[in-house]
mmCIF file of the N, C-alpha and C atoms, coordinates in Angstrom:
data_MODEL
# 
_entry.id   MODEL 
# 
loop_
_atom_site.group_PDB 
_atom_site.id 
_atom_site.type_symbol 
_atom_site.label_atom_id 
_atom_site.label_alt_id 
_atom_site.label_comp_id 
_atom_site.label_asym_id 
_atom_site.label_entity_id 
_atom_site.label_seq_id 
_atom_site.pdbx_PDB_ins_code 
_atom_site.Cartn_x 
_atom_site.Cartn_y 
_atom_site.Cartn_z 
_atom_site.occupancy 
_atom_site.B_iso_or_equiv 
_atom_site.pdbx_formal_charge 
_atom_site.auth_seq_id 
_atom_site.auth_comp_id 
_atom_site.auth_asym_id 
_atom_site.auth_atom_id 
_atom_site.pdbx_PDB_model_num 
ATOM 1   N N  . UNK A 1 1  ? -209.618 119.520 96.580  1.00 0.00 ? 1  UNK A N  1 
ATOM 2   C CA . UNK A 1 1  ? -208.878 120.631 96.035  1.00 0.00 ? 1  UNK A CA 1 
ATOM 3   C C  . UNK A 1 1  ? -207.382 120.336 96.141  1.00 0.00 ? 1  UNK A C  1 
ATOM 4   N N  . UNK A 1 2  ? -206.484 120.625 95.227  1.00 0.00 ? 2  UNK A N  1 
ATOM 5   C CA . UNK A 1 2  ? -204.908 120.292 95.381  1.00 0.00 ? 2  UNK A CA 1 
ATOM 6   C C  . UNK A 1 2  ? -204.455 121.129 96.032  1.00 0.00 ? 2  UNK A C  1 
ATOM 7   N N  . UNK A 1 3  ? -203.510 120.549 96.880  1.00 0.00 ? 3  UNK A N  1 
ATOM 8   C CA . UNK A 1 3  ? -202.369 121.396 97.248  1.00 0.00 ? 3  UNK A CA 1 
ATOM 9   C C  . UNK A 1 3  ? -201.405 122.247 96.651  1.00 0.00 ? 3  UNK A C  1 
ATOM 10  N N  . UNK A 1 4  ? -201.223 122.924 97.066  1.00 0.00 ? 4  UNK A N  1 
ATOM 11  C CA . UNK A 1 4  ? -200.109 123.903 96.454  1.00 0.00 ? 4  UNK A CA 1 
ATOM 12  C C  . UNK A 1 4  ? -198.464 122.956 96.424  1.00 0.00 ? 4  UNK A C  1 
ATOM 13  N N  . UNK A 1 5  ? -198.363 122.602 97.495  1.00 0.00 ? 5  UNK A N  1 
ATOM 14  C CA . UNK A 1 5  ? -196.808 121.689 97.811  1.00 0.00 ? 5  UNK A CA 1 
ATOM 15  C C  . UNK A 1 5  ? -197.236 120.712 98.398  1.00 0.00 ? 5  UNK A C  1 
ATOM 16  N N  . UNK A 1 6  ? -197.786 119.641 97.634  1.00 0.00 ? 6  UNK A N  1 
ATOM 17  C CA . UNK A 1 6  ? -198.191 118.171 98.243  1.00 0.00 ? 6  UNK A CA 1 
ATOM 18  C C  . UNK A 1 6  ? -197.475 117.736 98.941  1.00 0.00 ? 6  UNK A C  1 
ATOM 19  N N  . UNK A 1 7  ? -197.530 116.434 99.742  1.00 0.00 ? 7  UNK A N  1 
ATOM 20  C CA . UNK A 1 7  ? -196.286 115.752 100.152 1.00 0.00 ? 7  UNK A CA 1 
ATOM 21  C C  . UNK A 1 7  ? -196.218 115.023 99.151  1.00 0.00 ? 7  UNK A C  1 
ATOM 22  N N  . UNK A 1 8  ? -194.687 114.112 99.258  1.00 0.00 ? 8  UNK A N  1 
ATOM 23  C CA . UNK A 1 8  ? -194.419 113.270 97.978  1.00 0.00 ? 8  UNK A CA 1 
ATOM 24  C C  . UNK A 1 8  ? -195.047 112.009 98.423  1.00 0.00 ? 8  UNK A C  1 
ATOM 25  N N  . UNK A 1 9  ? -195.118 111.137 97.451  1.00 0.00 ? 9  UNK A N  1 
ATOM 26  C CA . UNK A 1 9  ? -195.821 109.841 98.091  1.00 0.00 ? 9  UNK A CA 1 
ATOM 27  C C  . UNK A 1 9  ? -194.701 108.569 96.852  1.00 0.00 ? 9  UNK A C  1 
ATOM 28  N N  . UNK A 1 10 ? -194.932 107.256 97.395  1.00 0.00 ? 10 UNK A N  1 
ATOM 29  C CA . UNK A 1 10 ? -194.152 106.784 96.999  1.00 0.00 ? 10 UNK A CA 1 
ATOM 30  C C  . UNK A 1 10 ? -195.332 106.221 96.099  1.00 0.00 ? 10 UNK A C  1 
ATOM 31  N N  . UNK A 1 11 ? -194.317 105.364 94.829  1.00 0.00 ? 11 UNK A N  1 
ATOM 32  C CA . UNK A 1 11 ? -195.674 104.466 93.804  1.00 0.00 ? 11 UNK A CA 1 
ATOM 33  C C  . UNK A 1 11 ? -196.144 103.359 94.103  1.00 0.00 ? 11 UNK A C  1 
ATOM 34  N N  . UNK A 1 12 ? -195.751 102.729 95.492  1.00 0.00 ? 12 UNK A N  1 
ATOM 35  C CA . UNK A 1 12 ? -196.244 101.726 95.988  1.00 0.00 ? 12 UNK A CA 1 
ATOM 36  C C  . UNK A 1 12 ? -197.547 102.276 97.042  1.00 0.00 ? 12 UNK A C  1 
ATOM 37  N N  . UNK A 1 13 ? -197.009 103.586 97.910  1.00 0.00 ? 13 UNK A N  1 
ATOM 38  C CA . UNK A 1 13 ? -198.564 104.077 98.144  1.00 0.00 ? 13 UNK A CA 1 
ATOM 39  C C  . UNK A 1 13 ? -199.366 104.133 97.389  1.00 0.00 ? 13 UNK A C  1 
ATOM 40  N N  . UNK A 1 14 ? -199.285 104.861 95.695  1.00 0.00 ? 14 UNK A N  1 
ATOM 41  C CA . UNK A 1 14 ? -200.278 105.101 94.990  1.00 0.00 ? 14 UNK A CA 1 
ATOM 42  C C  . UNK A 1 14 ? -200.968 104.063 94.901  1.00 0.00 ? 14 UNK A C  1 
ATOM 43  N N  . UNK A 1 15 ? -200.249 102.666 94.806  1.00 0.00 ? 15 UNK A N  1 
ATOM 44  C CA . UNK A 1 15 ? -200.784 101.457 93.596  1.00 0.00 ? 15 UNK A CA 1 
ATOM 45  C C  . UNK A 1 15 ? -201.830 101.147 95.164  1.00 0.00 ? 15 UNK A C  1 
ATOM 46  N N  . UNK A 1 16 ? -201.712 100.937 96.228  1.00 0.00 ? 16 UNK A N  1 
ATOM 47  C CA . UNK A 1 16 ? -202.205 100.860 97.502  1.00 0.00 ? 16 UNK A CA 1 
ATOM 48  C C  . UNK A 1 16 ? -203.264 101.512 96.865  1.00 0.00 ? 16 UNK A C  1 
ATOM 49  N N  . UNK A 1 17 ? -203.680 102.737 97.040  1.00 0.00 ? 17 UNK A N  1 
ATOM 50  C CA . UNK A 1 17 ? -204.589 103.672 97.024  1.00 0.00 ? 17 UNK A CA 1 
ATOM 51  C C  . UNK A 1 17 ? -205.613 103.144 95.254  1.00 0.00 ? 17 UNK A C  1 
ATOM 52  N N  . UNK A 1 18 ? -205.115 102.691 94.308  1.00 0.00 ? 18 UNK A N  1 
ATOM 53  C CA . UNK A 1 18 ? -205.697 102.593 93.115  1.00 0.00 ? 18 UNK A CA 1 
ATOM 54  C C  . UNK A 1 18 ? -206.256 100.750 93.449  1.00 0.00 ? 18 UNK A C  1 
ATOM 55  N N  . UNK A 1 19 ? -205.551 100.116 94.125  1.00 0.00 ? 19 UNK A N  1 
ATOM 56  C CA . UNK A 1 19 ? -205.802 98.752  94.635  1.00 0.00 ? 19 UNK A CA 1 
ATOM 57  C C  . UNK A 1 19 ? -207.428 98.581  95.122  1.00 0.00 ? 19 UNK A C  1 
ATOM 58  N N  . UNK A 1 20 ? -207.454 100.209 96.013  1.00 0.00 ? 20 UNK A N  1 
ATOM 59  C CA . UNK A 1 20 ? -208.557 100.329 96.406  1.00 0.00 ? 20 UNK A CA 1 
ATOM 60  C C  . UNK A 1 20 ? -210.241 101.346 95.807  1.00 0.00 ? 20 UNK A C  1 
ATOM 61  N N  . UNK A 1 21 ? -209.409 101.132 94.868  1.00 0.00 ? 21 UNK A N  1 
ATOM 62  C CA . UNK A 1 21 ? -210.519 101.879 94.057  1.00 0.00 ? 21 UNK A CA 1 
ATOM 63  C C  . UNK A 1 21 ? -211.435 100.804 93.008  1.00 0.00 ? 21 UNK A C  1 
ATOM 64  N N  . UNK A 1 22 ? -212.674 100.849 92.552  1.00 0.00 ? 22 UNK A N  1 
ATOM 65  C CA . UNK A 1 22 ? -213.117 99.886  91.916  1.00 0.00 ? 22 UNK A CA 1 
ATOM 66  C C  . UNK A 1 22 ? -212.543 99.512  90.524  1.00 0.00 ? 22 UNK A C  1 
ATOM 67  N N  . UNK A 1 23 ? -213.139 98.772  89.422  1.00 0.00 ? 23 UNK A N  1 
ATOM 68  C CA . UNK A 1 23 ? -212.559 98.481  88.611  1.00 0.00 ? 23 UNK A CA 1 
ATOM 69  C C  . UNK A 1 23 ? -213.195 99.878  87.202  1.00 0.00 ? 23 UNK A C  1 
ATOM 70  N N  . UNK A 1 24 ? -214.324 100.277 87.779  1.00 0.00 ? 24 UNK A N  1 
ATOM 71  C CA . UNK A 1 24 ? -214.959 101.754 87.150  1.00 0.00 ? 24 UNK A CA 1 
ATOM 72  C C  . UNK A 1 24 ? -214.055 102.709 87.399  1.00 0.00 ? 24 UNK A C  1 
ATOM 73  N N  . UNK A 1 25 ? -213.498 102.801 88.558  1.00 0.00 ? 25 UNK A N  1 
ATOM 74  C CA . UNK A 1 25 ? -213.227 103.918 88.954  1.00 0.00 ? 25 UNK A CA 1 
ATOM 75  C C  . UNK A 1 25 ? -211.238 103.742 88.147  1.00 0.00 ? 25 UNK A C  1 
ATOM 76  N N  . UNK A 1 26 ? -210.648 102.497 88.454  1.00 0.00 ? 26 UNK A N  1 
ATOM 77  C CA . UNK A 1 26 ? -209.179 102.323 87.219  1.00 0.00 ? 26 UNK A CA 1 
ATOM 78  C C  . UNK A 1 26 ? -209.516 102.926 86.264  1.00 0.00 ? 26 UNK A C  1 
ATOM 79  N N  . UNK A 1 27 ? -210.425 102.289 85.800  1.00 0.00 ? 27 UNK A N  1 
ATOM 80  C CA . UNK A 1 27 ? -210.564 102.606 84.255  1.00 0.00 ? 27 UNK A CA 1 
ATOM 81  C C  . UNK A 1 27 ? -210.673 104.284 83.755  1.00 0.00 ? 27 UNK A C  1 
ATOM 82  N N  . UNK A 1 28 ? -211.375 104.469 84.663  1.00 0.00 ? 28 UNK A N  1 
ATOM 83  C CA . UNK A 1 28 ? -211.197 105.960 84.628  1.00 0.00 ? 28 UNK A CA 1 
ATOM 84  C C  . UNK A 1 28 ? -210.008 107.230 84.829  1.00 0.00 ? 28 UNK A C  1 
ATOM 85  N N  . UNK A 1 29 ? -209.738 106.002 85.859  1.00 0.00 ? 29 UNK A N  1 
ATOM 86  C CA . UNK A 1 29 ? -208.304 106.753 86.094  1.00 0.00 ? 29 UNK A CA 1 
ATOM 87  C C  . UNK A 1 29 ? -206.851 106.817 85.223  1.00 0.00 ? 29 UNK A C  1 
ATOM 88  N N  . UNK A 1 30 ? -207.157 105.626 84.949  1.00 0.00 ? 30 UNK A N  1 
ATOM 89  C CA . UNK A 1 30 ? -206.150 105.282 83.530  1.00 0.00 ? 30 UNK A CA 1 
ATOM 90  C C  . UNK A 1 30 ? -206.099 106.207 82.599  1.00 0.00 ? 30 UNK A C  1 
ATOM 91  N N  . UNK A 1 31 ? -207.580 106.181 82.009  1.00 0.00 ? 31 UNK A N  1 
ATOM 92  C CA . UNK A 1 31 ? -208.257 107.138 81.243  1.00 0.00 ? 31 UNK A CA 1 
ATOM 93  C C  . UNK A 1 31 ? -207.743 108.647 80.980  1.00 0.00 ? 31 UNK A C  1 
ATOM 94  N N  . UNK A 1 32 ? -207.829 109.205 82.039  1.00 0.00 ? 32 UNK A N  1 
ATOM 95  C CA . UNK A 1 32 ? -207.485 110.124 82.789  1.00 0.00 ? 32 UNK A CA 1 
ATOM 96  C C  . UNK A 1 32 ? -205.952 110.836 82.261  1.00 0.00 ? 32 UNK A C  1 
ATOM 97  N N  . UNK A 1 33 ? -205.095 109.705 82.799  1.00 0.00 ? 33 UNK A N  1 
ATOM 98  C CA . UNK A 1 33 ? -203.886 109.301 83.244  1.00 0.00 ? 33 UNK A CA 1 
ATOM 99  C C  . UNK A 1 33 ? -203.098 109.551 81.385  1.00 0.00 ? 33 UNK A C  1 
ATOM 100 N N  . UNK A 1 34 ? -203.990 108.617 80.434  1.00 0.00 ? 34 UNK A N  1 
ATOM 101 C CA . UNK A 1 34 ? -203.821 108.864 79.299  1.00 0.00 ? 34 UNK A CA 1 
ATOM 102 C C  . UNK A 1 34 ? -204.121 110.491 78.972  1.00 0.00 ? 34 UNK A C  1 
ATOM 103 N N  . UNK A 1 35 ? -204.929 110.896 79.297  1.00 0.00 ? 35 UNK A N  1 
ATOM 104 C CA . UNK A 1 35 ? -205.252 112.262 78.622  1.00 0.00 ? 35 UNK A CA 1 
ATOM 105 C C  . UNK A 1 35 ? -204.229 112.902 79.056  1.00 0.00 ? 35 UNK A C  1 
ATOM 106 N N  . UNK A 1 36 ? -204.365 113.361 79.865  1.00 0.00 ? 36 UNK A N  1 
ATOM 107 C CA . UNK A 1 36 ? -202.690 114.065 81.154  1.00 0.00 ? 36 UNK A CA 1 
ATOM 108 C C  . UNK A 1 36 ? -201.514 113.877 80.161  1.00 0.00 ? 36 UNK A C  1 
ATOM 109 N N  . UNK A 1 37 ? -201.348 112.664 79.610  1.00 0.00 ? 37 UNK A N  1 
ATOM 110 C CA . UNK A 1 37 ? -199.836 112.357 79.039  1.00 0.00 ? 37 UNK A CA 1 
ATOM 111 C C  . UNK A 1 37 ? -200.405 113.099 77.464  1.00 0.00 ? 37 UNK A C  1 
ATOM 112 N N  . UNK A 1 38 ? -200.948 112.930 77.057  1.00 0.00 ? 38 UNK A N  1 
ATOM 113 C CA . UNK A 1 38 ? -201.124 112.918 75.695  1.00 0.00 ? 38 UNK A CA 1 
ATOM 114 C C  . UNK A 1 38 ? -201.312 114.629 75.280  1.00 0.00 ? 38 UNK A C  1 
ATOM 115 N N  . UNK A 1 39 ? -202.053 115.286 76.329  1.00 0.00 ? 39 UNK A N  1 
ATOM 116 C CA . UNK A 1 39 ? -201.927 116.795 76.605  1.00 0.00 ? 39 UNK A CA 1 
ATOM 117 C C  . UNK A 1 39 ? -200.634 117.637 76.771  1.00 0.00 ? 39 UNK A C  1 
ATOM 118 N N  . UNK A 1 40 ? -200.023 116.505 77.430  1.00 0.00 ? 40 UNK A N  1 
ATOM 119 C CA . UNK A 1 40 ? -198.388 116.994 77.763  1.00 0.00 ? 40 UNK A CA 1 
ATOM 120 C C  . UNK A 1 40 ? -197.749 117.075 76.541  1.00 0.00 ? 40 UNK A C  1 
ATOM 121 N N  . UNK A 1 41 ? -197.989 116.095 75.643  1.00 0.00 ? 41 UNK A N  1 
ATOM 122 C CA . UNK A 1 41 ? -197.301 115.494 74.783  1.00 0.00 ? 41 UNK A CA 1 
ATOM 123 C C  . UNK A 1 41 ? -197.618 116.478 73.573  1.00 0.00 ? 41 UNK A C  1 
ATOM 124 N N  . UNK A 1 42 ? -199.020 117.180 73.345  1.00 0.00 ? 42 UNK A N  1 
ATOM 125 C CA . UNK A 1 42 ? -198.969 117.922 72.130  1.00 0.00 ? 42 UNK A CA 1 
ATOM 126 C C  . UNK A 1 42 ? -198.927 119.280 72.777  1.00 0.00 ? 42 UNK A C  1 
ATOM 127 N N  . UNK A 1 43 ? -198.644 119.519 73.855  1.00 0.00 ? 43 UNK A N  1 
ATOM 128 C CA . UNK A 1 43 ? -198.195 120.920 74.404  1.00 0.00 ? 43 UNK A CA 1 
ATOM 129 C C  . UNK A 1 43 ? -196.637 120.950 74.069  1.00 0.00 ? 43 UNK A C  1 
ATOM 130 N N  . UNK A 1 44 ? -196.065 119.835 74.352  1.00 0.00 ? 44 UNK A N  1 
ATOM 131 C CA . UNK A 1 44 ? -194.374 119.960 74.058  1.00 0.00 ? 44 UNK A CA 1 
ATOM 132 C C  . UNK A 1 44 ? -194.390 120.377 72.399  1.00 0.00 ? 44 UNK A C  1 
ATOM 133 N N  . UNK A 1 45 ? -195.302 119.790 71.834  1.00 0.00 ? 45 UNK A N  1 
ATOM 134 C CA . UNK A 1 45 ? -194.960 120.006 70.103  1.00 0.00 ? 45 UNK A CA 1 
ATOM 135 C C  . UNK A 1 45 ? -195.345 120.772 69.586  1.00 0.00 ? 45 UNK A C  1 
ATOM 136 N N  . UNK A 1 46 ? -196.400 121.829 70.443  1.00 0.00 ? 46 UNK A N  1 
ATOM 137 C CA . UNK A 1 46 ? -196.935 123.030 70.194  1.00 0.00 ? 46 UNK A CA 1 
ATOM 138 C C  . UNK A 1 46 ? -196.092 124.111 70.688  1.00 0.00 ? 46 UNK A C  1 
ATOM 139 N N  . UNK A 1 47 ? -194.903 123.894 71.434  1.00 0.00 ? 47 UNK A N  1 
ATOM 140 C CA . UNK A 1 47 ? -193.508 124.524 72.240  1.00 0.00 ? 47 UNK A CA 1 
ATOM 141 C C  . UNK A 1 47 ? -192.900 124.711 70.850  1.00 0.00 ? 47 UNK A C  1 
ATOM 142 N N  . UNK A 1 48 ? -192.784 123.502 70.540  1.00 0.00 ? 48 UNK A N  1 
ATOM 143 C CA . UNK A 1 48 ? -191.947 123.365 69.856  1.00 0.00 ? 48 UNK A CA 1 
ATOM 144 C C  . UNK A 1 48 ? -191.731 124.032 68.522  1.00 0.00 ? 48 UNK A C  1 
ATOM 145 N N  . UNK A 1 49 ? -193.037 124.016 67.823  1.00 0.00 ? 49 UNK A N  1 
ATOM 146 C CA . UNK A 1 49 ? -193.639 125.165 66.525  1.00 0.00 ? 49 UNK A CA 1 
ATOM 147 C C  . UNK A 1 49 ? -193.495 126.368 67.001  1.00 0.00 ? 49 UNK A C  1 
ATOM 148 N N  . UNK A 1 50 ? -193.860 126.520 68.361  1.00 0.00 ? 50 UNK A N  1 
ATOM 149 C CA . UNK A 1 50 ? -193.425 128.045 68.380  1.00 0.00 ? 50 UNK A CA 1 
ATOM 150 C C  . UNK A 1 50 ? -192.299 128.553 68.243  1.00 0.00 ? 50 UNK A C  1 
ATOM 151 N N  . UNK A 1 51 ? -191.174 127.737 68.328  1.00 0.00 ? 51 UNK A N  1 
ATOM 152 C CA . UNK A 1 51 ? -189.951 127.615 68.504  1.00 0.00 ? 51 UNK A CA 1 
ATOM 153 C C  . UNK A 1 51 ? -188.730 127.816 67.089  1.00 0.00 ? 51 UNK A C  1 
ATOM 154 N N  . UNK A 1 52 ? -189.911 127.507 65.823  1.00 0.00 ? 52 UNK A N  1 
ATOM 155 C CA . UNK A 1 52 ? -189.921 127.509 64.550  1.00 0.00 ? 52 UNK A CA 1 
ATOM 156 C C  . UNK A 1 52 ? -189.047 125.292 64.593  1.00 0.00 ? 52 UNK A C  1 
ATOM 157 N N  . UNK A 1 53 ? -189.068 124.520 65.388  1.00 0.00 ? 53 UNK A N  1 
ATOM 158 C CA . UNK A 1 53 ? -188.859 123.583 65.902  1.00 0.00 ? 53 UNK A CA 1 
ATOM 159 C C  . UNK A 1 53 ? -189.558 122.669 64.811  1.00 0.00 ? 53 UNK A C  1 
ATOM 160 N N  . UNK A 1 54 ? -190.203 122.883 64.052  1.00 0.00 ? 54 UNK A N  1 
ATOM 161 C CA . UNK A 1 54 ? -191.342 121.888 63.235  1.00 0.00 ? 54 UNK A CA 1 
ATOM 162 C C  . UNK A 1 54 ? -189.938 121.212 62.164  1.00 0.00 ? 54 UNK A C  1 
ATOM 163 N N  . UNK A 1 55 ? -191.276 120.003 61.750  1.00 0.00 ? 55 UNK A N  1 
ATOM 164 C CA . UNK A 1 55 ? -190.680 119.543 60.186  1.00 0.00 ? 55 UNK A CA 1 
ATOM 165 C C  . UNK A 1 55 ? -191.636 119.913 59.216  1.00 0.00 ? 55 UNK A C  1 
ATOM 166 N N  . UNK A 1 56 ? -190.972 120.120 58.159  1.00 0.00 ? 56 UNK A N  1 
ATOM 167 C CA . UNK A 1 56 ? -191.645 120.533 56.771  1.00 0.00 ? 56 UNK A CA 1 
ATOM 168 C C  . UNK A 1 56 ? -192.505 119.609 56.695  1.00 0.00 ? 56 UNK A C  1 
ATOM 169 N N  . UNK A 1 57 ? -193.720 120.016 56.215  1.00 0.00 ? 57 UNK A N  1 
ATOM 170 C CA . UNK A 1 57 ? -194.854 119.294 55.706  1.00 0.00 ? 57 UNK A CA 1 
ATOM 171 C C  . UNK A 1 57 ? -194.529 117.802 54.923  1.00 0.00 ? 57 UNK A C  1 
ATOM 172 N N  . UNK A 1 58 ? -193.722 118.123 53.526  1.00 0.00 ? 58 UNK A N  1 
ATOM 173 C CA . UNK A 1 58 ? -193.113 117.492 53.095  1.00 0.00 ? 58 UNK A CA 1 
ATOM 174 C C  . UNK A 1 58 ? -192.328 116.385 53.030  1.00 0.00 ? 58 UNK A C  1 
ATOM 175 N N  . UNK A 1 59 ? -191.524 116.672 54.274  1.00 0.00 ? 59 UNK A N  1 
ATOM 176 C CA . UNK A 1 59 ? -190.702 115.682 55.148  1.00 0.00 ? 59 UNK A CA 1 
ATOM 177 C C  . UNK A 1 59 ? -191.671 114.738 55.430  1.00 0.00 ? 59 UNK A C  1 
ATOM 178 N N  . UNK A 1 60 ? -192.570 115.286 56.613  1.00 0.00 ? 60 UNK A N  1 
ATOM 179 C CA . UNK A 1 60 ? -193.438 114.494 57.030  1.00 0.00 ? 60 UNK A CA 1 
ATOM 180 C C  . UNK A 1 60 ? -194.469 113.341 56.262  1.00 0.00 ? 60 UNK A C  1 
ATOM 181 N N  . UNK A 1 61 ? -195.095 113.724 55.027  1.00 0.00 ? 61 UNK A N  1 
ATOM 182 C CA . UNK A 1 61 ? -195.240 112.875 54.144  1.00 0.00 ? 61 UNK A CA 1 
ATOM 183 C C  . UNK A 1 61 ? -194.472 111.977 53.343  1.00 0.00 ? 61 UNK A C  1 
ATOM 184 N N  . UNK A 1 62 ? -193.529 112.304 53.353  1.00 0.00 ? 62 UNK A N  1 
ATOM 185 C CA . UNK A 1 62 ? -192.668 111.463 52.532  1.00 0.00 ? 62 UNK A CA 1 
ATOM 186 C C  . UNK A 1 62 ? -191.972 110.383 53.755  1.00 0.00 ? 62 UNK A C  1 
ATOM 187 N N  . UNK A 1 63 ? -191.883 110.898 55.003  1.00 0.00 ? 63 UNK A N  1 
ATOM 188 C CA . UNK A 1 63 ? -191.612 109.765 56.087  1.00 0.00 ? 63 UNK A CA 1 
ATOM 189 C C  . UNK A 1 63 ? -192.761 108.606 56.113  1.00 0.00 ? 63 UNK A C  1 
ATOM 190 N N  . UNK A 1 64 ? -193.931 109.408 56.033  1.00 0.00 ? 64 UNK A N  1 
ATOM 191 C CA . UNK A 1 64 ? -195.181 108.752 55.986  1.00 0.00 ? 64 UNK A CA 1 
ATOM 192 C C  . UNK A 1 64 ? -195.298 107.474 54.852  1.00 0.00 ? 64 UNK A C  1 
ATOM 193 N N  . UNK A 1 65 ? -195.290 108.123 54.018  1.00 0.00 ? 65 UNK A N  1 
ATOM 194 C CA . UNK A 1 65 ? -195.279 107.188 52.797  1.00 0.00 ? 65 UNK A CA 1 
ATOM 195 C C  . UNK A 1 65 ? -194.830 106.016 53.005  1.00 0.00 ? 65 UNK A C  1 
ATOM 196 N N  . UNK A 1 66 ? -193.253 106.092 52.957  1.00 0.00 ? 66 UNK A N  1 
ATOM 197 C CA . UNK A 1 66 ? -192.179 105.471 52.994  1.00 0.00 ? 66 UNK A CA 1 
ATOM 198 C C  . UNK A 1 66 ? -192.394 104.026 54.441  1.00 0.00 ? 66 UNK A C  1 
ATOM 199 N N  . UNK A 1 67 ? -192.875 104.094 55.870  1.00 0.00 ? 67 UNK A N  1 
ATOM 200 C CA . UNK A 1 67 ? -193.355 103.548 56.557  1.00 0.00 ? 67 UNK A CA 1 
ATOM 201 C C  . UNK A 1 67 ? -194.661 102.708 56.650  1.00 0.00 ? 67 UNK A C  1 
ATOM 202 N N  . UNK A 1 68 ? -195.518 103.553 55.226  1.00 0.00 ? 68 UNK A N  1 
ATOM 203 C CA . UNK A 1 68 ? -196.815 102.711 54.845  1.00 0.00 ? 68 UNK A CA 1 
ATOM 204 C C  . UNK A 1 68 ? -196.363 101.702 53.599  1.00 0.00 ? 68 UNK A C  1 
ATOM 205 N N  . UNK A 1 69 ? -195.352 101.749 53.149  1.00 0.00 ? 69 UNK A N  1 
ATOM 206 C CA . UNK A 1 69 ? -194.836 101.037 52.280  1.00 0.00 ? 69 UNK A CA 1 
ATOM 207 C C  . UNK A 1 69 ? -194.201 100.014 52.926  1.00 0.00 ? 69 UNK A C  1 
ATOM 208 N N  . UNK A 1 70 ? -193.268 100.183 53.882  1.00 0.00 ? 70 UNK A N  1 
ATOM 209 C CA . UNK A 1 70 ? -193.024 98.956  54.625  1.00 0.00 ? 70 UNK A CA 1 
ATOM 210 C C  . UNK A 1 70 ? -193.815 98.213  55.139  1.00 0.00 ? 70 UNK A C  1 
ATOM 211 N N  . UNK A 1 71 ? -194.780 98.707  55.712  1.00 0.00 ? 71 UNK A N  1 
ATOM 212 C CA . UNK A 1 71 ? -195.690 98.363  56.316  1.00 0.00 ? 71 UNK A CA 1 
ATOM 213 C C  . UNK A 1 71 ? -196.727 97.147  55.688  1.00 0.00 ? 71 UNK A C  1 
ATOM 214 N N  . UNK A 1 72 ? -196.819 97.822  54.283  1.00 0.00 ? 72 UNK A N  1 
ATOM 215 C CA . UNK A 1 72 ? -197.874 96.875  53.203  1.00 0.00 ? 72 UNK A CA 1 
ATOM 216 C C  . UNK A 1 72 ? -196.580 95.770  53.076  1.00 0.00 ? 72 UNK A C  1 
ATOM 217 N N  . UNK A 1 73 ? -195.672 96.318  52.451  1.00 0.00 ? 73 UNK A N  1 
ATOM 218 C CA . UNK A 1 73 ? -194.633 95.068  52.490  1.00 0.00 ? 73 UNK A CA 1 
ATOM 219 C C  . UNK A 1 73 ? -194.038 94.091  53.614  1.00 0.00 ? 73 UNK A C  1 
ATOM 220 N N  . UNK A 1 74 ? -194.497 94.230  54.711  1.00 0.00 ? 74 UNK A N  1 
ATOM 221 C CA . UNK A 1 74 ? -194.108 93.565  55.347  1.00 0.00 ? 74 UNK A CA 1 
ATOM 222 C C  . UNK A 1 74 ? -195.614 92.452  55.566  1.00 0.00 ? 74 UNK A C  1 
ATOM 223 N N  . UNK A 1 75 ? -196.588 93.142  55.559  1.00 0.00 ? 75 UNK A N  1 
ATOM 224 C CA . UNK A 1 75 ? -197.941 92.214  55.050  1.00 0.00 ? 75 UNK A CA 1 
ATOM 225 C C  . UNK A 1 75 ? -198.154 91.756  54.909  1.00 0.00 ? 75 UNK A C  1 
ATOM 226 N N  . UNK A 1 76 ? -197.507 91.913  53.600  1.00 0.00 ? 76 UNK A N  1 
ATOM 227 C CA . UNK A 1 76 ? -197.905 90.416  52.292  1.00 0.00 ? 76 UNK A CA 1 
ATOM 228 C C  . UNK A 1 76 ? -196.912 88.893  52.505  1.00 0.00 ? 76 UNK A C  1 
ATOM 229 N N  . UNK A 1 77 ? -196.584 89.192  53.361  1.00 0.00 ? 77 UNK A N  1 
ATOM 230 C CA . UNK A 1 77 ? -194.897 88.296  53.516  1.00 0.00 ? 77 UNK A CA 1 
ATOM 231 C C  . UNK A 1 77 ? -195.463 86.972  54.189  1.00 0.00 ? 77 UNK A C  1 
# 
C-alpha cells in the first residue's frame, strides 16, 4: 500500500532495487512505467481542451499531410 509522504529515494537506490528484480518482472515494470507517462501525457492534453487550448482540426491535418510528404520524400532518396 503507498504512503501518503514516502521518503525520497535516490535513482541509484531505485536502479539497485530494479537490478534486483527479474528480467519478467523489468519488463513489466518498464511497461508500467510507459503507461504512467503516456496517461500523464494525454491527461495534460485533455487539461488542455478544457482550457479551449486545442488546435483546429484542420491545422492538424494539414501539419499531418505536409510531414507524410516529407516523409515519402525523403524515402525515395
Amino acid at each position: 500500500m503507498a504512503q501518503s509522504n514516502p521518503e525520497r529515494v535516490s535513482v541509484g537506490e531505485v536502479l539497485k532495487l530494479v537490478d534486483q528484480l527479474s528480467q519478467d518482472e523489468q519488463e513489466q515494470l518498464a511497461e508500467e512505467m510507459k503507461l504512467q507517462w503516456l496517461r500523464r501525457e494525454l491527461q495534460k492534453g485533455e487539461d488542455e481542451l478544457a482550457r479551449g487550448e486545442g488546435i483546429p482540426s484542420e491545422q492538424v491535418i494539414a501539419e499531418l499531410k505536409e510531414r507524410n510528404k516529407a516523409f515519402q520524400e525523403k524515402k525515395t532518396l
